[in-house]
CHARMM-style PDB file with segment names, atoms N, HN, CA, C and O in Angstrom:
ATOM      1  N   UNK     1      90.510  67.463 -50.923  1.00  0.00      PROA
ATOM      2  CA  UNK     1      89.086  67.236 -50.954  1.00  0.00      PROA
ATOM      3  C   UNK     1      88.440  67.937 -49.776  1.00  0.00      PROA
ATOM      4  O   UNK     1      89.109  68.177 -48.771  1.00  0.00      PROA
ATOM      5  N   UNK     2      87.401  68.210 -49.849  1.00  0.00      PROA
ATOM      6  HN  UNK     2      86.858  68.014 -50.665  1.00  0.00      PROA
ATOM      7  CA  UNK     2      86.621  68.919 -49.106  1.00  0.00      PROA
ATOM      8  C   UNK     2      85.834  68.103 -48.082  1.00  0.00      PROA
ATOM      9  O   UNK     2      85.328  67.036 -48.429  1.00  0.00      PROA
ATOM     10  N   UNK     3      85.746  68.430 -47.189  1.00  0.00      PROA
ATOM     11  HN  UNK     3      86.157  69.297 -46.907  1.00  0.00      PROA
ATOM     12  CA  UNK     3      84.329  67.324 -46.515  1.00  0.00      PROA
ATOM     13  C   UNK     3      83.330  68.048 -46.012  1.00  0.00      PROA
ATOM     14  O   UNK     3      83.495  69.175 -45.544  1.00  0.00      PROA
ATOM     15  N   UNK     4      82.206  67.440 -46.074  1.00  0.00      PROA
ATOM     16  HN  UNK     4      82.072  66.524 -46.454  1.00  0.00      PROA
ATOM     17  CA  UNK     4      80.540  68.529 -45.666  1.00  0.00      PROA
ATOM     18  C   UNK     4      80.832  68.026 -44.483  1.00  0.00      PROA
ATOM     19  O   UNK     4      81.558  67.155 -44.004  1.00  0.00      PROA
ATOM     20  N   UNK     5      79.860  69.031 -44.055  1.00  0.00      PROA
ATOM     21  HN  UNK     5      79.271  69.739 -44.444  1.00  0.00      PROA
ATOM     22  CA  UNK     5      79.494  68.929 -42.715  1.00  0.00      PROA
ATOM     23  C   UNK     5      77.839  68.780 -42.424  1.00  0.00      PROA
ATOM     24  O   UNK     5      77.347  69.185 -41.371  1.00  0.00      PROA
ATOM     25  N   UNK     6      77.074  68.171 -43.453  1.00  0.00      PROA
ATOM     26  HN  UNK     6      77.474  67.842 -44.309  1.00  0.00      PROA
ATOM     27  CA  UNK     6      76.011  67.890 -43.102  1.00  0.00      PROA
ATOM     28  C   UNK     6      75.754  67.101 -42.393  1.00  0.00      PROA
ATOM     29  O   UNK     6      76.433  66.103 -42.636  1.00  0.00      PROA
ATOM     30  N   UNK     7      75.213  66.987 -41.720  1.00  0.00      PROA
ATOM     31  HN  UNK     7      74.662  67.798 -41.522  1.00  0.00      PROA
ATOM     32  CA  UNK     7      74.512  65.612 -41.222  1.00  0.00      PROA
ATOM     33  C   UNK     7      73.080  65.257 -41.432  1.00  0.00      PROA
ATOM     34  O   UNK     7      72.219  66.099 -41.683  1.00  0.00      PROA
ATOM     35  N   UNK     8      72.890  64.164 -41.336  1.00  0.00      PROA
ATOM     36  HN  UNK     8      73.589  63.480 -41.132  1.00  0.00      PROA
ATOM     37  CA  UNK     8      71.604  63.650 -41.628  1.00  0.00      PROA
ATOM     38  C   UNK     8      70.898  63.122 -40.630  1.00  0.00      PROA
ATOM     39  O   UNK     8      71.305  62.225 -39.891  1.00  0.00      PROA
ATOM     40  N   UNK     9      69.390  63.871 -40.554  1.00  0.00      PROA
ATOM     41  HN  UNK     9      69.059  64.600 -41.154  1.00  0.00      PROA
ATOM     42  CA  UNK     9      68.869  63.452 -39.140  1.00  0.00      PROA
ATOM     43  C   UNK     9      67.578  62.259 -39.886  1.00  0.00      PROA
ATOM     44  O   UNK     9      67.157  62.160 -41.039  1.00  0.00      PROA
ATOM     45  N   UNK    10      67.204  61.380 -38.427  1.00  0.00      PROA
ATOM     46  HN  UNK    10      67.546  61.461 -37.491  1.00  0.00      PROA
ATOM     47  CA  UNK    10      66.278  60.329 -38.650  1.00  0.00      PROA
ATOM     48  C   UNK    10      65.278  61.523 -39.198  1.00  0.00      PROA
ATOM     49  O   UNK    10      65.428  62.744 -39.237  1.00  0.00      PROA
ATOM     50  N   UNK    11      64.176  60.645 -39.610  1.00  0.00      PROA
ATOM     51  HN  UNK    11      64.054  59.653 -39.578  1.00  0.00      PROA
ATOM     52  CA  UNK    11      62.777  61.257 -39.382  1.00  0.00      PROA
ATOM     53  C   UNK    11      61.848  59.910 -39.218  1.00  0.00      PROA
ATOM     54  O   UNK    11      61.773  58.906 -39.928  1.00  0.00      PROA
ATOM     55  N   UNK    12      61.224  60.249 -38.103  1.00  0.00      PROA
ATOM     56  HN  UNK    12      61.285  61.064 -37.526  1.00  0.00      PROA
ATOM     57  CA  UNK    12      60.047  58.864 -38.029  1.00  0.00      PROA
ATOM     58  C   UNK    12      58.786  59.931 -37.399  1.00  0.00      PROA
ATOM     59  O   UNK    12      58.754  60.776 -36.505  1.00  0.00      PROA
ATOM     60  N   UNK    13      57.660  59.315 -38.522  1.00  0.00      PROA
ATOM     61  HN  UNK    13      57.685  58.628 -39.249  1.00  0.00      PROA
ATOM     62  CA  UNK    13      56.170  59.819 -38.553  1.00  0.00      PROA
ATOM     63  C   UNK    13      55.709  59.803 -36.829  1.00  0.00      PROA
ATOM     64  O   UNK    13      55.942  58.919 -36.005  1.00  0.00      PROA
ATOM     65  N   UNK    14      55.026  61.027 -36.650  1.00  0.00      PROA
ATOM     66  HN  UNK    14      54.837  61.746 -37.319  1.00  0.00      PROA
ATOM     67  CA  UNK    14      54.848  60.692 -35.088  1.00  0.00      PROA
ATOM     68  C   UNK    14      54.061  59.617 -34.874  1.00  0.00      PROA
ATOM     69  O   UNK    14      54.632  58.881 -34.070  1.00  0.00      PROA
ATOM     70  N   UNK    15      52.751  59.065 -35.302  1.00  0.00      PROA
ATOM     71  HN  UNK    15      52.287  59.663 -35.956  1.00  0.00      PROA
ATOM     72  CA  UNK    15      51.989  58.213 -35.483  1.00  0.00      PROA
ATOM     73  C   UNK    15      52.800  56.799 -35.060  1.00  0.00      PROA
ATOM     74  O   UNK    15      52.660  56.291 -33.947  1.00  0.00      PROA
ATOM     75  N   UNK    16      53.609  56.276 -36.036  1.00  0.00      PROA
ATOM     76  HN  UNK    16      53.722  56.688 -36.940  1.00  0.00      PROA
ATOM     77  CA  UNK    16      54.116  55.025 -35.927  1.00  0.00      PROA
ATOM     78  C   UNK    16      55.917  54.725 -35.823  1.00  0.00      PROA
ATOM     79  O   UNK    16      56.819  54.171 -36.453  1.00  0.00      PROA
ATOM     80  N   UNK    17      55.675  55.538 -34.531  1.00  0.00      PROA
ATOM     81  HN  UNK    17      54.942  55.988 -34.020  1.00  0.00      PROA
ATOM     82  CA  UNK    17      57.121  55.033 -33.825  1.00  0.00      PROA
ATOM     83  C   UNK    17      57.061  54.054 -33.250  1.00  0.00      PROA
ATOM     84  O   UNK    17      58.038  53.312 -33.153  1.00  0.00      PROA
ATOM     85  N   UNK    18      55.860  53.781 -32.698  1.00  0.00      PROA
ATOM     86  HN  UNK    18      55.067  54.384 -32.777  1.00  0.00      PROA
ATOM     87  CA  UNK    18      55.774  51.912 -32.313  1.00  0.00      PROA
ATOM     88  C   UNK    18      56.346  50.917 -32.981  1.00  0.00      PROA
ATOM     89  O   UNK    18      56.360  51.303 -34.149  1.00  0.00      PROA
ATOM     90  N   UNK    19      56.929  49.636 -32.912  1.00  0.00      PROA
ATOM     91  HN  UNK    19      56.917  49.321 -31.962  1.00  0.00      PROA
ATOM     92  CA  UNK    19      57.010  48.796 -33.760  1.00  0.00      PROA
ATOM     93  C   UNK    19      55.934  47.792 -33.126  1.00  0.00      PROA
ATOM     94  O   UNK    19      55.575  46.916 -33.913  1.00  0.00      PROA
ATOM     95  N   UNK    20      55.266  47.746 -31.665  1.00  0.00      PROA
ATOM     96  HN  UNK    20      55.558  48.457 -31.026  1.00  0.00      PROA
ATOM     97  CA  UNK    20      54.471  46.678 -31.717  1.00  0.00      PROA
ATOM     98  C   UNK    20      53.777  47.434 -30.735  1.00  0.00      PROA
ATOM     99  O   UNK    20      54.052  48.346 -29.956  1.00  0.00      PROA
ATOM    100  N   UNK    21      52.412  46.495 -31.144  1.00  0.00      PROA
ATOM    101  HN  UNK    21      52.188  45.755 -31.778  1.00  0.00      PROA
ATOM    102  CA  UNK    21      51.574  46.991 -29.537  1.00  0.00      PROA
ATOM    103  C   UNK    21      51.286  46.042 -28.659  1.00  0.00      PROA
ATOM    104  O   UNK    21      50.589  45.146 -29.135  1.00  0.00      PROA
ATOM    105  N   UNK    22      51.602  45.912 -27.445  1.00  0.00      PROA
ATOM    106  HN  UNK    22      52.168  46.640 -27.058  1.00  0.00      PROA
ATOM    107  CA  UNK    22      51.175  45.057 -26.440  1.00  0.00      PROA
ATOM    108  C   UNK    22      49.898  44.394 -26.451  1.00  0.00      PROA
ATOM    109  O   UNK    22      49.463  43.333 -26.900  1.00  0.00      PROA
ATOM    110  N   UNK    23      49.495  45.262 -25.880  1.00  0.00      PROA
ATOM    111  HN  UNK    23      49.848  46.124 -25.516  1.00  0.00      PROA
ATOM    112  CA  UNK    23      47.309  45.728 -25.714  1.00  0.00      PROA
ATOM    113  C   UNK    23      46.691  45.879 -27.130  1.00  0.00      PROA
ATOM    114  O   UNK    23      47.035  46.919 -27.693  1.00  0.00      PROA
ATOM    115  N   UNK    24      45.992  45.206 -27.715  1.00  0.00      PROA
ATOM    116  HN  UNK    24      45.712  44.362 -27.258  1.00  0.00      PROA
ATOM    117  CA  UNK    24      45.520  45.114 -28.862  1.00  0.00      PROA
ATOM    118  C   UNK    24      44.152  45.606 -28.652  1.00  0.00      PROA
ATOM    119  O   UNK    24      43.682  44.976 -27.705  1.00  0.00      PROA
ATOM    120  N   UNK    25      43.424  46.333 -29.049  1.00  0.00      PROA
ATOM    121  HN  UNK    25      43.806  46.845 -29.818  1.00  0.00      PROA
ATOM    122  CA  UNK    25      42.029  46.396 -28.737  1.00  0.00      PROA
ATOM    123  C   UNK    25      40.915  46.737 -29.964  1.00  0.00      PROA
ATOM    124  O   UNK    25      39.840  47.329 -29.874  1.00  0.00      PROA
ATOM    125  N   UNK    26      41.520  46.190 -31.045  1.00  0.00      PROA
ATOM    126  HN  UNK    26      42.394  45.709 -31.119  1.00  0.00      PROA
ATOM    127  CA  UNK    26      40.369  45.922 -32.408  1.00  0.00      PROA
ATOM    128  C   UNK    26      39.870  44.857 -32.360  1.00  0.00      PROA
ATOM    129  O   UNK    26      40.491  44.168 -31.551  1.00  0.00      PROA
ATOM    130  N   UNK    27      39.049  44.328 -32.807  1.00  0.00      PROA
ATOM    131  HN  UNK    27      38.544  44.888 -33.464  1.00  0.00      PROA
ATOM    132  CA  UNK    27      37.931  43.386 -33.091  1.00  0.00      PROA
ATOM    133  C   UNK    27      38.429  42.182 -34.033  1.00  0.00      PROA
ATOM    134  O   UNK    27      38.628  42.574 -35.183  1.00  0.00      PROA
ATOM    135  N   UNK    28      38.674  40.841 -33.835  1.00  0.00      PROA
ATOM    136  HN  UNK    28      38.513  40.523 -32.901  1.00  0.00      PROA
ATOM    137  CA  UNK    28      38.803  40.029 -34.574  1.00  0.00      PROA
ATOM    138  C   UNK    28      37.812  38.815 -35.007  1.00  0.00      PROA
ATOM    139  O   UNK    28      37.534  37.746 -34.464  1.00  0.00      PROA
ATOM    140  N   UNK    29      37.330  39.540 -36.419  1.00  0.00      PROA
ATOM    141  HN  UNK    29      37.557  40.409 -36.860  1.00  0.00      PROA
ATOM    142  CA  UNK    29      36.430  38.495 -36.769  1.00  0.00      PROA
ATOM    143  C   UNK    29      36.910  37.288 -37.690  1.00  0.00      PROA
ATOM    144  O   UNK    29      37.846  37.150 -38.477  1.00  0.00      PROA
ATOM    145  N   UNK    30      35.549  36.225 -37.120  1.00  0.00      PROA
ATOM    146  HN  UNK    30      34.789  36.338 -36.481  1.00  0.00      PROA
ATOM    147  CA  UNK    30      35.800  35.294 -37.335  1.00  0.00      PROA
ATOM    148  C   UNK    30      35.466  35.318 -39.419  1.00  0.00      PROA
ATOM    149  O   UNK    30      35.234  36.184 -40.263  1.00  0.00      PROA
ATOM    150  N   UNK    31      35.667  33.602 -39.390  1.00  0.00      PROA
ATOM    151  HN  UNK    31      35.856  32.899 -38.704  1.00  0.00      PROA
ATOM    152  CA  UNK    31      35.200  33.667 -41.252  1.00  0.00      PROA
ATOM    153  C   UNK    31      33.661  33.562 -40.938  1.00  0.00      PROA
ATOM    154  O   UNK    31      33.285  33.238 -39.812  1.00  0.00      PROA
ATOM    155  N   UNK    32      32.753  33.850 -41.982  1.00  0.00      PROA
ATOM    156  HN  UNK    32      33.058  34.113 -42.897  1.00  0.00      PROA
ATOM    157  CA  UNK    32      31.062  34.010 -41.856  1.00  0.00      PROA
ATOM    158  C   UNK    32      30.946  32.885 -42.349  1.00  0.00      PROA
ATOM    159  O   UNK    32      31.556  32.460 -43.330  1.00  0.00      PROA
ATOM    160  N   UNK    33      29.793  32.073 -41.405  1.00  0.00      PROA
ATOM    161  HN  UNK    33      29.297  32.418 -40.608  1.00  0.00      PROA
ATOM    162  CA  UNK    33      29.094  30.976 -41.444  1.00  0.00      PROA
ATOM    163  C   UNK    33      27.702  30.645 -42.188  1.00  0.00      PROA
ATOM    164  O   UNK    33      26.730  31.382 -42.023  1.00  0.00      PROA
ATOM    165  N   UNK    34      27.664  29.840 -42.770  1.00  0.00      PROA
ATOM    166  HN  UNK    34      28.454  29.241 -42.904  1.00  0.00      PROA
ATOM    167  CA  UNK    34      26.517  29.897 -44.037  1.00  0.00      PROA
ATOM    168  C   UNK    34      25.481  29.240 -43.006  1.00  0.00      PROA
ATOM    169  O   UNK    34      25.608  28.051 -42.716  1.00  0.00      PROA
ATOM    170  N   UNK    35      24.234  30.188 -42.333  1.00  0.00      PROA
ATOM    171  HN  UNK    35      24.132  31.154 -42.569  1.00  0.00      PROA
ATOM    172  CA  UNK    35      23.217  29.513 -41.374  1.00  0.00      PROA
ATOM    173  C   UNK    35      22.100  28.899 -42.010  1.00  0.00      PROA
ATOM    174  O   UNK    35      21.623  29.749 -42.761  1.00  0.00      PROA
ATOM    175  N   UNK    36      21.380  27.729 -42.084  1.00  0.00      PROA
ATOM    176  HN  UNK    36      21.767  27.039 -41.474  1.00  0.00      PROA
ATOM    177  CA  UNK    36      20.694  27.538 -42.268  1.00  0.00      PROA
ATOM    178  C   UNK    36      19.118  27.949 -42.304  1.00  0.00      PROA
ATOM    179  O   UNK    36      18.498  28.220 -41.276  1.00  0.00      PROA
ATOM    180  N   UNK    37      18.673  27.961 -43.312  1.00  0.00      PROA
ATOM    181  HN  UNK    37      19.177  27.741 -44.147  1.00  0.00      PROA
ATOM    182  CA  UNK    37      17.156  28.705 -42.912  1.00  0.00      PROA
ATOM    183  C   UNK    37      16.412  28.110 -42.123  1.00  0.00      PROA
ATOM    184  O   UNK    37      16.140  28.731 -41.095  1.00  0.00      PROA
ATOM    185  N   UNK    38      15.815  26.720 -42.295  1.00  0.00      PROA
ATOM    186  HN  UNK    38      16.036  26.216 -43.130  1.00  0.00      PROA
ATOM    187  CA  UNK    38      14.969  26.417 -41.164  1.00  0.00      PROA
ATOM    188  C   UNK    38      16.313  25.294 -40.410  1.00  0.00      PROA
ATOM    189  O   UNK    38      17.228  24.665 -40.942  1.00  0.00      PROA
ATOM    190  N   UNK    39      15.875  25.440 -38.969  1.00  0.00      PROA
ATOM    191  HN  UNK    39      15.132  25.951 -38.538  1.00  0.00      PROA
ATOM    192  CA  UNK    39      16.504  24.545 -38.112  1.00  0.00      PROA
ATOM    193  C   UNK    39      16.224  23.015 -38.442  1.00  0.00      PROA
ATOM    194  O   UNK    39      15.253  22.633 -39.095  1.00  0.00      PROA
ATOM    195  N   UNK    40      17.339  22.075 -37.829  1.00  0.00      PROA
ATOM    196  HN  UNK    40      18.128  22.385 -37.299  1.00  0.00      PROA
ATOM    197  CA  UNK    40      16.915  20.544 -38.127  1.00  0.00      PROA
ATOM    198  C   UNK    40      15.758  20.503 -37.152  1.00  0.00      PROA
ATOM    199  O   UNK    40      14.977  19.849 -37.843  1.00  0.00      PROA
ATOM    200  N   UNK    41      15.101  20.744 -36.027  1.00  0.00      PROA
ATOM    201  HN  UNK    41      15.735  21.275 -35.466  1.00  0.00      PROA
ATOM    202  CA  UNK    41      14.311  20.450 -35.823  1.00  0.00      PROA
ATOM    203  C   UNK    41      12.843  20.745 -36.033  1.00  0.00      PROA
ATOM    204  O   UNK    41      11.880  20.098 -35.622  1.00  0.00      PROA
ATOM    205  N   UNK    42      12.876  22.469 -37.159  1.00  0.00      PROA
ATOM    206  HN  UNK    42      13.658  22.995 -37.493  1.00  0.00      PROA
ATOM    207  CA  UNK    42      11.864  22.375 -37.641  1.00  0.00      PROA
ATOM    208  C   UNK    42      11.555  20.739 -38.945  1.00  0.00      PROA
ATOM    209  O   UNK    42      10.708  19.847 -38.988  1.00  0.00      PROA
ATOM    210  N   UNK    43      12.856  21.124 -39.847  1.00  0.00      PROA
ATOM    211  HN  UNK    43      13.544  21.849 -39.812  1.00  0.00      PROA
ATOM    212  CA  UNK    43      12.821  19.992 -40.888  1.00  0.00      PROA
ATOM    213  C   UNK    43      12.342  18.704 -40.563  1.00  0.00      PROA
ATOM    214  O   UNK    43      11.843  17.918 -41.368  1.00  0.00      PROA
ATOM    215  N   UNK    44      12.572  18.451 -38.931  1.00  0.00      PROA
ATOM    216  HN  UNK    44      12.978  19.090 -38.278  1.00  0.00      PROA
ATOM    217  CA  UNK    44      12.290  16.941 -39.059  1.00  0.00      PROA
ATOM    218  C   UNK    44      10.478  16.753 -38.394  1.00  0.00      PROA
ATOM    219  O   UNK    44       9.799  15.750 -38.170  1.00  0.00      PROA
ATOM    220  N   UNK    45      10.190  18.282 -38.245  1.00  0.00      PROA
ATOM    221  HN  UNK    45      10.741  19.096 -38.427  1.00  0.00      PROA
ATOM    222  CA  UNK    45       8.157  18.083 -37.264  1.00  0.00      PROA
ATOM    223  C   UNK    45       7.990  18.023 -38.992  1.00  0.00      PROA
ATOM    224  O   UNK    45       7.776  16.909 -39.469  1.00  0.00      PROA
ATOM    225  N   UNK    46       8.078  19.126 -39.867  1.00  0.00      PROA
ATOM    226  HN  UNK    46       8.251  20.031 -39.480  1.00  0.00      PROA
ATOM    227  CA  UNK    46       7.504  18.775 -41.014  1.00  0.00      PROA
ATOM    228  C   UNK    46       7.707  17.474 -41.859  1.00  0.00      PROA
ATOM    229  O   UNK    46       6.779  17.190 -42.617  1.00  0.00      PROA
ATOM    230  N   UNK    47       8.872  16.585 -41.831  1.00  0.00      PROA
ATOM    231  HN  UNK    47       9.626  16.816 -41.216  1.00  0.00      PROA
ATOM    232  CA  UNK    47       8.879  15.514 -42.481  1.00  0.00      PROA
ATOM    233  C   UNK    47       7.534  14.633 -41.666  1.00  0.00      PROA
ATOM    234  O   UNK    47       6.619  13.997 -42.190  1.00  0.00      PROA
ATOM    235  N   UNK    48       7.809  14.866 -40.276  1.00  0.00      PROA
ATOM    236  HN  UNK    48       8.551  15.383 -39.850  1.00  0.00      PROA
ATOM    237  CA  UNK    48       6.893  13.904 -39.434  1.00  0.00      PROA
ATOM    238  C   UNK    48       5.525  14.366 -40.147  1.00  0.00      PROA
ATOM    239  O   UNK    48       4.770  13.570 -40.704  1.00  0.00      PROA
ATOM    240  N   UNK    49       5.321  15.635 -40.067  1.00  0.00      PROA
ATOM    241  HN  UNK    49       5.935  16.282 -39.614  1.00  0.00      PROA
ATOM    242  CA  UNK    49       3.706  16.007 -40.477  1.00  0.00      PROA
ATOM    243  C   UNK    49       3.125  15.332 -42.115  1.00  0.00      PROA
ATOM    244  O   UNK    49       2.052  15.069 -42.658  1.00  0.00      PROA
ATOM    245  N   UNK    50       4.424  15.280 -42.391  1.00  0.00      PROA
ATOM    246  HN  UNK    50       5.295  15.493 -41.950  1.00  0.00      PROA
ATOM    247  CA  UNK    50       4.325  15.100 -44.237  1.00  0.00      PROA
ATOM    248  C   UNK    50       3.936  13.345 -44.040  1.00  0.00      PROA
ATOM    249  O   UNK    50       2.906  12.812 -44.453  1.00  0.00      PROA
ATOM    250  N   UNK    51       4.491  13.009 -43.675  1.00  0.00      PROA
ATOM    251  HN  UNK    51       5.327  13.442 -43.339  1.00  0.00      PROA
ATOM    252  CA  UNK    51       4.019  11.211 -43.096  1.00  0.00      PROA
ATOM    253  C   UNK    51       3.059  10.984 -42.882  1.00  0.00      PROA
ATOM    254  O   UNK    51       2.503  10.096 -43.528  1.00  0.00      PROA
ATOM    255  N   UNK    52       2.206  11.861 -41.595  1.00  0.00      PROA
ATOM    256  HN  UNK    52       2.659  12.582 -41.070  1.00  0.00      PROA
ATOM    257  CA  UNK    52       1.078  11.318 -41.300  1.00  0.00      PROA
ATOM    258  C   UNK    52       0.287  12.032 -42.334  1.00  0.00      PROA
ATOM    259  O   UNK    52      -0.885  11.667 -42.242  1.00  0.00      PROA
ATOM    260  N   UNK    53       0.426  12.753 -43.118  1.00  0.00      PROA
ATOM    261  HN  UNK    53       1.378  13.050 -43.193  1.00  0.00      PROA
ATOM    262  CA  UNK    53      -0.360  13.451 -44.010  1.00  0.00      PROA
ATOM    263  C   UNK    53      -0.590  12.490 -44.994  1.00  0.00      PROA
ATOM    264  O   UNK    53      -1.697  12.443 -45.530  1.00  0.00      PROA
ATOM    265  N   UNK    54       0.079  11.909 -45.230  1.00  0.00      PROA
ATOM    266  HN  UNK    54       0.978  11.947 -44.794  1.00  0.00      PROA
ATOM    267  CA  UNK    54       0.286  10.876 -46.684  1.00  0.00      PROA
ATOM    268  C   UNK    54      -0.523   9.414 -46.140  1.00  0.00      PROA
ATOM    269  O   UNK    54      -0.980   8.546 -46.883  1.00  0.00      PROA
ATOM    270  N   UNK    55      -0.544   9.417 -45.011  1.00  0.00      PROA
ATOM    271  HN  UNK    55      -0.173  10.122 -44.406  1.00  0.00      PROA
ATOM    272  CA  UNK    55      -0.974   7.947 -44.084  1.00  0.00      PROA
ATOM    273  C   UNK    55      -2.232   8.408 -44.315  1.00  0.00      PROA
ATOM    274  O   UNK    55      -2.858   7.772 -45.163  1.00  0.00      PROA
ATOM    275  N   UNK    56      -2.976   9.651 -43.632  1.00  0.00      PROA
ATOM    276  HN  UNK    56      -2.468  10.169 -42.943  1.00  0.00      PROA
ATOM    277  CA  UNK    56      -4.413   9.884 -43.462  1.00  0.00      PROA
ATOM    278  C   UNK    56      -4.914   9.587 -44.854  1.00  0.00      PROA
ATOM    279  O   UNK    56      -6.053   9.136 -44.976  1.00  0.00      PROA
ATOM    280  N   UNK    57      -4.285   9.765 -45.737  1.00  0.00      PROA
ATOM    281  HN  UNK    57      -3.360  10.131 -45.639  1.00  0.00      PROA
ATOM    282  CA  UNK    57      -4.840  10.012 -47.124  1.00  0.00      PROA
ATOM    283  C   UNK    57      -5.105   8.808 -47.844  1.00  0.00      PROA
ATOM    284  O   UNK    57      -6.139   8.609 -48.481  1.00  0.00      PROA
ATOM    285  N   UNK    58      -3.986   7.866 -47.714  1.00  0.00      PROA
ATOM    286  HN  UNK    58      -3.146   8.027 -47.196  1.00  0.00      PROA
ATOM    287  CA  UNK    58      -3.877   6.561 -47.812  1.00  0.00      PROA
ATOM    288  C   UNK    58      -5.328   5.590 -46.963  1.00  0.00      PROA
ATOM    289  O   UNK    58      -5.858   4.614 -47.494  1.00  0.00      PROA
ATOM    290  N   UNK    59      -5.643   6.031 -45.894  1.00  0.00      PROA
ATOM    291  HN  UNK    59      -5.212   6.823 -45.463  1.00  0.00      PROA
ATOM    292  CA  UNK    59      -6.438   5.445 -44.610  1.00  0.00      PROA
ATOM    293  C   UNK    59      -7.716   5.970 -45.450  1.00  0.00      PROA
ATOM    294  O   UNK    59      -8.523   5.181 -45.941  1.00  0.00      PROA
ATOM    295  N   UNK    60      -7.834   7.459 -45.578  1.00  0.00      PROA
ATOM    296  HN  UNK    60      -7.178   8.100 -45.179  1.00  0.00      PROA
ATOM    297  CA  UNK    60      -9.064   7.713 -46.425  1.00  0.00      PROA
ATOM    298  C   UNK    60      -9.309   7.348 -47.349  1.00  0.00      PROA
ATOM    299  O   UNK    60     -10.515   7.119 -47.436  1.00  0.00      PROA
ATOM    300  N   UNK    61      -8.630   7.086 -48.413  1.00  0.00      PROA
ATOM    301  HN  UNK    61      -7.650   7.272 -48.342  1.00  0.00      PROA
ATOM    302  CA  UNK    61      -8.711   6.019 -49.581  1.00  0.00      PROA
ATOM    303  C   UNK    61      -9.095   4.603 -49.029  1.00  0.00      PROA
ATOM    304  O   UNK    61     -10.162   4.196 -49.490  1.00  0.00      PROA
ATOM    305  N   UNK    62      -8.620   3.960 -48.360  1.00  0.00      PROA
ATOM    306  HN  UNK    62      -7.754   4.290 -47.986  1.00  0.00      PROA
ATOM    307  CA  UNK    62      -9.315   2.951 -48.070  1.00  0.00      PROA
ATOM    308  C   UNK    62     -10.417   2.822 -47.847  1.00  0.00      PROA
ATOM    309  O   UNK    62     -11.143   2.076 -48.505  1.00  0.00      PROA
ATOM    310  N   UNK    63     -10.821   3.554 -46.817  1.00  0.00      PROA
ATOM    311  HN  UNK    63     -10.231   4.160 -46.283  1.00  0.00      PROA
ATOM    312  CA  UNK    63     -12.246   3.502 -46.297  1.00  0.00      PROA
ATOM    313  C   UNK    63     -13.260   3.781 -47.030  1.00  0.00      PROA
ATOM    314  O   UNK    63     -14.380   3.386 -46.705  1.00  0.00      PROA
ATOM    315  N   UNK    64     -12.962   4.805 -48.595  1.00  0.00      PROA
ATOM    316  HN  UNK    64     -12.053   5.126 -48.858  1.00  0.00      PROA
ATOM    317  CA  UNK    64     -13.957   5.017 -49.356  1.00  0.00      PROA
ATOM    318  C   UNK    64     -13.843   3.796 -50.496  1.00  0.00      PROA
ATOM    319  O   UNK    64     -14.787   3.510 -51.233  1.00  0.00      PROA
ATOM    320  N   UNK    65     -12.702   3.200 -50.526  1.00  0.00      PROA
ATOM    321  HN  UNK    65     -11.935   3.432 -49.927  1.00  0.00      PROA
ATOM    322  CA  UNK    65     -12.984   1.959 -51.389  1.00  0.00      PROA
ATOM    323  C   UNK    65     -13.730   1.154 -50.689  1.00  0.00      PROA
ATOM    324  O   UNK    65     -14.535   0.486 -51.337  1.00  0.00      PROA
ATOM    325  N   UNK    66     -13.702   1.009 -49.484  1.00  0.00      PROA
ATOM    326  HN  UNK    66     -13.048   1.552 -48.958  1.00  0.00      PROA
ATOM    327  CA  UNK    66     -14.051  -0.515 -48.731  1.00  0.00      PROA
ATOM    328  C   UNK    66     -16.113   0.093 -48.518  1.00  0.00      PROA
ATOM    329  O   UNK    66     -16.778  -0.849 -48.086  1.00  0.00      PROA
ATOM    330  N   UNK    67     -16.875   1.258 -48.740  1.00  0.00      PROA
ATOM    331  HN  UNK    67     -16.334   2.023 -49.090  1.00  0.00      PROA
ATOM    332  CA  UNK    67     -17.809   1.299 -48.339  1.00  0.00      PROA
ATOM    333  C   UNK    67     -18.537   0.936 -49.954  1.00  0.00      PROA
ATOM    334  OT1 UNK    67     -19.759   0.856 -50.077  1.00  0.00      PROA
TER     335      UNK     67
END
């Protein structure tokens, strides 16, 4: 029998001869947060406004029944 004499060389891409990187320096984002449109503290001046709105109206009704 004969035997070759080839041999076989590695090949690794120049790019990714790394197997790890120490120093990481891409960007890790977080998951996206569903924000609310108006803040709780707008929501709660307008509930307040919606109250006294409904009171004045109530108060004015009275006063035109009672004259």
């Amino acid at each position: 029998m004969s035997e070759s004499t080839t041999q076989i060389k590695p090949v690794l891409p120049i790019n990714s001869g790394q197997l790890f990187f120490e120093d990481s320096k891409e960007l890790i984002l977080c998951k996206p947060r569903l924000m609310p449109l108006k803040s709780l503290t707008l929501e709660k001046l307008e509930k307040m406004q919606q109250l006294v709105e409904s009171e004045m109206k109530v108060n004015a009704n009275l006063n035109v029944d009672t004259k």
